[in-house]
C-alpha positions in Angstrom: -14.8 7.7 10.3 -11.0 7.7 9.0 -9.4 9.7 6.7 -8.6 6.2 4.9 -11.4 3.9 4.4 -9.7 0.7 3.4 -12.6 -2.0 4.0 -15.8 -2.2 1.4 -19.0 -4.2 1.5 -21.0 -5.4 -1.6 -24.5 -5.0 -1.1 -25.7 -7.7 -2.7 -24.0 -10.4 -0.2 -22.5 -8.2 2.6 -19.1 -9.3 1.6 -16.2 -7.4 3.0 -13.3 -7.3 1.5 -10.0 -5.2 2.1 -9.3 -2.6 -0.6 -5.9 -1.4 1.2 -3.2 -2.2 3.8 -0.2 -0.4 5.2 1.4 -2.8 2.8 -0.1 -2.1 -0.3 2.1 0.3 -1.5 5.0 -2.2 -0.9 3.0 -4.6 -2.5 1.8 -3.1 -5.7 5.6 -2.1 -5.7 7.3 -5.8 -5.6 4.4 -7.2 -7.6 2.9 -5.0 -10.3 0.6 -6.3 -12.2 -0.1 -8.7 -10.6 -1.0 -7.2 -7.3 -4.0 -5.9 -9.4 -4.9 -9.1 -10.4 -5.1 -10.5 -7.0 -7.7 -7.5 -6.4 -9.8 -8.4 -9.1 -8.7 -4.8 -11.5 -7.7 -6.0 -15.0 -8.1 -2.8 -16.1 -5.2 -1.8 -13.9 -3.2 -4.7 -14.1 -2.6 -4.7 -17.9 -2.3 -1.1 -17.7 0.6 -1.9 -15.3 1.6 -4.2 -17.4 2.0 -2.2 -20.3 3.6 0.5 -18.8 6.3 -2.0 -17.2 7.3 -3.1 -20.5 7.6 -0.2 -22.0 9.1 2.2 -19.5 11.6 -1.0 -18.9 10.4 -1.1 -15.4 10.7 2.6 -14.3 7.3 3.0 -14.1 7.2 0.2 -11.1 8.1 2.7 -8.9 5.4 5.5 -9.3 2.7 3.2 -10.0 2.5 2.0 -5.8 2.1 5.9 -5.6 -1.6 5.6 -6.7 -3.0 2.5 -5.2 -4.9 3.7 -2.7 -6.9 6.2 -5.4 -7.2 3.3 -7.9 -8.4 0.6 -5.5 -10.9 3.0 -3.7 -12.3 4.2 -6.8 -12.4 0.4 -8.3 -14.5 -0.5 -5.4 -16.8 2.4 -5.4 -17.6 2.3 -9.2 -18.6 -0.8 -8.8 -21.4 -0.1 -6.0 -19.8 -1.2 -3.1 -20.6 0.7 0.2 -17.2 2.1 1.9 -17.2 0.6 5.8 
């Protein structure tokens, strides 16, 4: 097994889905919120949101820092089984 597990099933239907790339710091980076969104983490995404606006952008840059924690743990609190 990795040190990174990136890939989680949902026990229910045994759908896989991708919790992280190489890319997803870049990503969550460029996009912000709404690379949150696109994951399904609302939570997250107006979070992001709100710190955006009210660190005029600054915080942009040291969010990407914590994607990896915040999608793994998304994933994982909501009973999916790490592949």
């Amino acid at each position: 097994m990795t040190k990174y597990v990136d890939k989680f099933k949902n026990p229910a239907n045994n759908y896989v889905e991708t919790a992280t790339t190489p890319f997803s710091f870049l990503l969550c980076m460029l996009f912000g919120p709404l690379y949150f969104l696109m994951k399904g983490n609302f939570k997250h995404s107006l979070l992001s949101l709100i710190l955006m606006v009210m660190t005029a952008g600054v915080s942009n840059f040291i969010y990407p820092f914590g994607v990896y924690v915040i999608n793994k743990e998304y994933y994982m609190k909501r009973g999916w089984i790490a592949v």
